[in-house]
N, C-alpha and C positions, 0 to 999 in steps of 0.2 A: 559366486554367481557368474552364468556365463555373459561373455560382453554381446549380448545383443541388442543391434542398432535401436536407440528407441523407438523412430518411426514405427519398428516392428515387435515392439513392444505392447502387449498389449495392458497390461496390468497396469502401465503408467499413462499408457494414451489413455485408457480409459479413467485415471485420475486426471489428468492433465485434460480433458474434452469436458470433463464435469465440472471441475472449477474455472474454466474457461464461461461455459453459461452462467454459472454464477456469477462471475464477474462481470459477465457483461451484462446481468441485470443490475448489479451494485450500479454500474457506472452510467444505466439510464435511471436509475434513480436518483444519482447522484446529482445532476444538474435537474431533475424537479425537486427536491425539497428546498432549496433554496428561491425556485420559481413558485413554488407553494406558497412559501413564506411570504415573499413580498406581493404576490396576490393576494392575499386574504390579510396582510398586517400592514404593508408598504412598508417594512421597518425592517434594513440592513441590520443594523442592531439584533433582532432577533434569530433574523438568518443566522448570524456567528453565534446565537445560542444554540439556534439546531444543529450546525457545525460542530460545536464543544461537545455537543451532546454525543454526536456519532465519533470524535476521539479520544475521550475521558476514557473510555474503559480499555481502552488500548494496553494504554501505561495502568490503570486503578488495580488489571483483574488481569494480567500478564502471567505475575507470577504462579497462582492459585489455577489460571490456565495451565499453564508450563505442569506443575507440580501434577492435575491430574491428567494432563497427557500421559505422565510417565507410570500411573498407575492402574488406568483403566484403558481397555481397546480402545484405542485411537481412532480406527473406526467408528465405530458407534457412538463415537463422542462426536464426530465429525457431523454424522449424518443426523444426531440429535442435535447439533446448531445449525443446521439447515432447514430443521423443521419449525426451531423457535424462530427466527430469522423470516421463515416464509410465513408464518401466521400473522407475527406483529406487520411484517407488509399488505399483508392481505388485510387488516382492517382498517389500514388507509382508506381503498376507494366505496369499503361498508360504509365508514363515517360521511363519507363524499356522498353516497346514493340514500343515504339519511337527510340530507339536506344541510349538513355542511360539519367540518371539520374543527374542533377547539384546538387551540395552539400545543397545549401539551401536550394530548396526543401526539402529534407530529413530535416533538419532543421526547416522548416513551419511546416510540419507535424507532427511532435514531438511538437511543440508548441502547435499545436491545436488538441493532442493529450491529453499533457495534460491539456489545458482549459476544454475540456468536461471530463475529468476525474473528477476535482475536482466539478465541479459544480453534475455531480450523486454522486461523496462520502458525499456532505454534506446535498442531498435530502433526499440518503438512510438511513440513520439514523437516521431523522426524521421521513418519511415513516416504516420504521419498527414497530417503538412504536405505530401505530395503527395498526398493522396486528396481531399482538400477545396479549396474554395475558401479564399484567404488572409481574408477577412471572415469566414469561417465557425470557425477557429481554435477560440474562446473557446466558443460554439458544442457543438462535439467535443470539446474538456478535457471540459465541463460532462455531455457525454452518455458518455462515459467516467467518469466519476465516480459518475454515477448507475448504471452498469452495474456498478461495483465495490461500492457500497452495496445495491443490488438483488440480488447475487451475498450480501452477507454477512447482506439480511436472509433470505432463501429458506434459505442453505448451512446454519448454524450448526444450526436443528433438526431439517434433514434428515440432519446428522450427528448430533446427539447419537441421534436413531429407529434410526438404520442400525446406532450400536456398539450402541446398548441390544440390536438384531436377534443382532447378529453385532459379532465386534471390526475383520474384516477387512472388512467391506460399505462403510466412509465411502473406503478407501484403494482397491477395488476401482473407486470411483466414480470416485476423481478422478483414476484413471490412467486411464481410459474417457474422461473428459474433454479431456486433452490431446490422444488422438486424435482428436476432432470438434475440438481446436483446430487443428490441422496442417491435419489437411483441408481447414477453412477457409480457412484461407492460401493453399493451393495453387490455389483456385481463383479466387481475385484478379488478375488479369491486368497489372493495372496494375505499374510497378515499384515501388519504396518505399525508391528515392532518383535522384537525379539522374546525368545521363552524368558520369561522376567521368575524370580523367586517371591514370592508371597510374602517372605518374611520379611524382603528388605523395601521397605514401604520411602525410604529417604525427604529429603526435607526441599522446600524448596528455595533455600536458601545455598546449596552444592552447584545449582547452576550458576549463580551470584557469584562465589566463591572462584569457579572453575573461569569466568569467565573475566573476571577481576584482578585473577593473576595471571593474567598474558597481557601485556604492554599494550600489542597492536589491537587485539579486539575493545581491550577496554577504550581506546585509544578513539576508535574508529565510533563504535557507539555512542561516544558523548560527544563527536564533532558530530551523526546523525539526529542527535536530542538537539542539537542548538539549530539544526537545518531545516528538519520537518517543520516549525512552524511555517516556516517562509514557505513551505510549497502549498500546504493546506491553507493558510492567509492569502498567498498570490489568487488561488483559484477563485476564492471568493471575491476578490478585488477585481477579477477579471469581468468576472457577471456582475458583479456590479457596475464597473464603468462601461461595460455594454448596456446593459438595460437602460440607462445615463443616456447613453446616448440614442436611442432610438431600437437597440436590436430586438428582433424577434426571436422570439424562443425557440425557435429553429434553428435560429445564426447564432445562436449563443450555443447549441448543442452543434454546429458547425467548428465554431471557435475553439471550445474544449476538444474536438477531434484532432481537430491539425496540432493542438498541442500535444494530444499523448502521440500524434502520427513520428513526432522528434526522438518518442521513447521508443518506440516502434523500431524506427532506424537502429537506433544506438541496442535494442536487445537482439535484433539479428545478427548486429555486426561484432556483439561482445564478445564471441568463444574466438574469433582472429583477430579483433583489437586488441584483446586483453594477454595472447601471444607477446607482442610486440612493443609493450609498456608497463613500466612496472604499476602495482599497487597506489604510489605515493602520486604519481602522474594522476591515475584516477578523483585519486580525494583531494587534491590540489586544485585539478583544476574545474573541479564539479562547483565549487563555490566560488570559483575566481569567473566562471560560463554567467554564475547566478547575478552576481555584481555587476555585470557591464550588460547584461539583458535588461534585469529591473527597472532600469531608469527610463527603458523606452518607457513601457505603459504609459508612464505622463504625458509622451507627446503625438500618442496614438490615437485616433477615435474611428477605427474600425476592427470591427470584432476577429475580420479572418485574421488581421493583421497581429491583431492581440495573441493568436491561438498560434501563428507562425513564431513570435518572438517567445512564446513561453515553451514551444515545441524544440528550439534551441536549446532554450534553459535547459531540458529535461534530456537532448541526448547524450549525455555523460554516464546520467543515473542509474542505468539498466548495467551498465557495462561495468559501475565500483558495486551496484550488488551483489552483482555473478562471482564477481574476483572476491570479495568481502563472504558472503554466506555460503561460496564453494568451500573456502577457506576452514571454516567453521562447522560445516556439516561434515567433511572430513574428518580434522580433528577433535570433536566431540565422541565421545561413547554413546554405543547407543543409548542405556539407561540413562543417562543424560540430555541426551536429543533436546526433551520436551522443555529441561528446565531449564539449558542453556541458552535454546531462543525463546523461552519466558524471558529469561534474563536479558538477553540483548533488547528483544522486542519491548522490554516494559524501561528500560534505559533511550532506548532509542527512540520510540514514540513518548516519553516521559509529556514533553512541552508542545507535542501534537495540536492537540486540543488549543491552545494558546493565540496560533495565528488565525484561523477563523475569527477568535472574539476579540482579539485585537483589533483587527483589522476594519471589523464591522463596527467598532466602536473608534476607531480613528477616521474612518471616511465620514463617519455622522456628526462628529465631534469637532475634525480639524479638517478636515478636504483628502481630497484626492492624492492631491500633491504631495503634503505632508508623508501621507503613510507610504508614498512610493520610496520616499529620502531616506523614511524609519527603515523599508526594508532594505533597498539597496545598503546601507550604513553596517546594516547588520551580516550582510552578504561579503562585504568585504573584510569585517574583521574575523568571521570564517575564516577565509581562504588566508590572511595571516597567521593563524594560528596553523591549520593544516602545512602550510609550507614548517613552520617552525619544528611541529612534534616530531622528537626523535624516533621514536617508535614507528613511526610509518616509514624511517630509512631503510629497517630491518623488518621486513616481512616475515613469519611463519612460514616453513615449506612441510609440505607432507611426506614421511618417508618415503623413501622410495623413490621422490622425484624431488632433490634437493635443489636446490640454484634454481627452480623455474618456477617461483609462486604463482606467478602473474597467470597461468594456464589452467590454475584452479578455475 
């Protein structure tokens, strides 16, 4: 493929502008379900079940993702969990103009909210490595990332304006959204994978395999299984000791901006930080950032202030995925693509799910305070271990460009 700049790409701007709306409607509705919930239950507690709910399938349905990425148009698989995805949202604010909403629903919908979630995160990443050039890889992680940080810093206060409007305006958005995602899609011409043979149908257990015996990925994955809670729990802890304290749902979708505005920073700045540092720098100190943040939240009670200390936390993150899943989309085959980010994604989001319902179940249970300790505690024997593993001394390089992982 020739190296043409992406800007000037159109096949990937045009995937990368479609999942950019879509994200940015996940991420207003991402801080109303949990304003839903404590409107209509008052109960944190069940917040972190609707939580659980939207990252259970993450890790449940991973693989069985993975495996039919790699056998049917990626495509069309795509643009059909857009459509399931916009419908379950779109009976949100039905239930709302019926005269009121039951818990599970909210509940259903977050499920199958995130089922099509996971099944486009483990198309797109195969899809990608054919729309670009093989040197531009790290590149497109890097400008993906900043699309999902740019999505969460815009999303979050345009949802909290929209419920403060209405309860059903954040869910009416982000089903709107998914159809400017689809559409997108379709009008991408390019395929978004390779002439595959019919016969060889493979299992999805080769991504598992593939990705199990390499040191550094398996390596990296299960330091991300033990970390995702802690981001998916902080955020919930966030809203909650705002609301605690007085915030309006506005300043709460305020607060959530400034914190992904930290990922924002750190996805711009990742294809020239990631130059200049190795891999093990990234995942060291991405936990060791998380350990000396967390402890503020306890002696904080304002919301922007919350959204700046966790916007810290987070500009690491952008910058060990780009190096971490350039790395990886790389050296994967294509016919593998699907099953090897099954395989990372359902290892990596494995314990997802986890922090939300902890979390809502220790601030209701034991205070504030407590779960701040649990997670800081948990934050630093992280970053112990990342400094320890051998395998992140030696990174993966891709042929061709040996000695300089880190550019992936």
């Amino acid at each position: 493929m020739a190296s043409v700049p992406l800007r000037r790409n159109r096949e990937f701007a045009l995937l990368w502008i479609g999942q950019g709306v879509s994200s940015l409607g996940s991420q207003i509705s991402l801080v109303a379900y949990p304003l839903l919930v404590l409107a209509t239950t008052g109960s944190p507690a069940r917040a972190g079940i609707v939580g659980f709910a939207a990252q259970a399938p993450i890790a449940a349905l991973a693989l069985p993702a993975g495996a039919l990425a790699d056998r049917v148009d990626r495509k069309r698989m795509m643009v059909a969990s857009d459509a399931v995805r916009g419908l379950a949202l779109a009976s949100v604010p039905v239930a709302l103009a019926a005269g009121g909403i039951p818990y599970l629903l909210i509940v259903a919908v977050a499920l199958l909210d995130g089922t099509g979630f996971v099944c486009t995160y483990v198309a797109e990443r195969g899809a990608v490595r054919l729309l670009v050039a093989p040197e531009q890889l790290g590149e497109a992680v890097a400008r993906n990332e900043s699309r999902m940080f740019a999505a969460a810093l815009a999303g979050p206060p345009l949802g909290g304006l929209l419920f403060g409007i209405g309860r059903a305006l954040p869910f009416v958005a982000d089903a709107v959204s998914y159809i400017a995602a689809a559409a997108s899609k379709l009008l991408i011409r390019s395929p978004f994978q390779e002439q595959r043979d019919p016969r060889q149908r493979g299992h999805a257990r080769e991504g598992v395999r593939w990705l199990w015996q390499r040191p550094f990925f398996r390596t990296c994955s299960l330091l991300f299984a033990f970390s995702n809670p802690l981001y998916t729990g902080m955020y919930l802890l966030m809203v909650v000791l705002a609301r605690r304290d007085g915030a309006s749902a506005t300043l709460v979708g305020v607060m959530l901006a400034l914190a992904a505005g930290g990922g924002l920073i750190g996805a711009l700045l990742a294809p020239a930080v990631a130059r200049r540092l190795t891999p093990r720098a990234f995942l060291v100190g991405e936990s060791l950032v998380l350990a000396c943040a967390i402890p503020l939240l306890a002696v904080v009670h304002s919301a922007p202030l919350l959204g700046v200390i966790m916007g810290a936390a987070e500009l690491i993150t952008p910058v060990t995925n780009s190096v971490v899943v350039g790395l990886r989309v790389a050296l994967a085959p294509d016919e593998l693509q699907g099953r090897v980010q099954a395989a990372s994604t359902m290892v990596s989001f494995s314990a997802g799910w986890a922090g939300p319902l902890a979390v809502g179940f220790l601030i209701q249970n034991a205070g504030a305070t407590a779960t701040v300790l649990a997670l800081t505690g948990w934050a630093a024997t992280l970053a112990v271990v990342a400094l320890a593993a051998r395998s992140f001394r030696h990174p993966p390089a891709v042929p061709g460009r040996e000695g300089t992982p880190a550019t992936i």
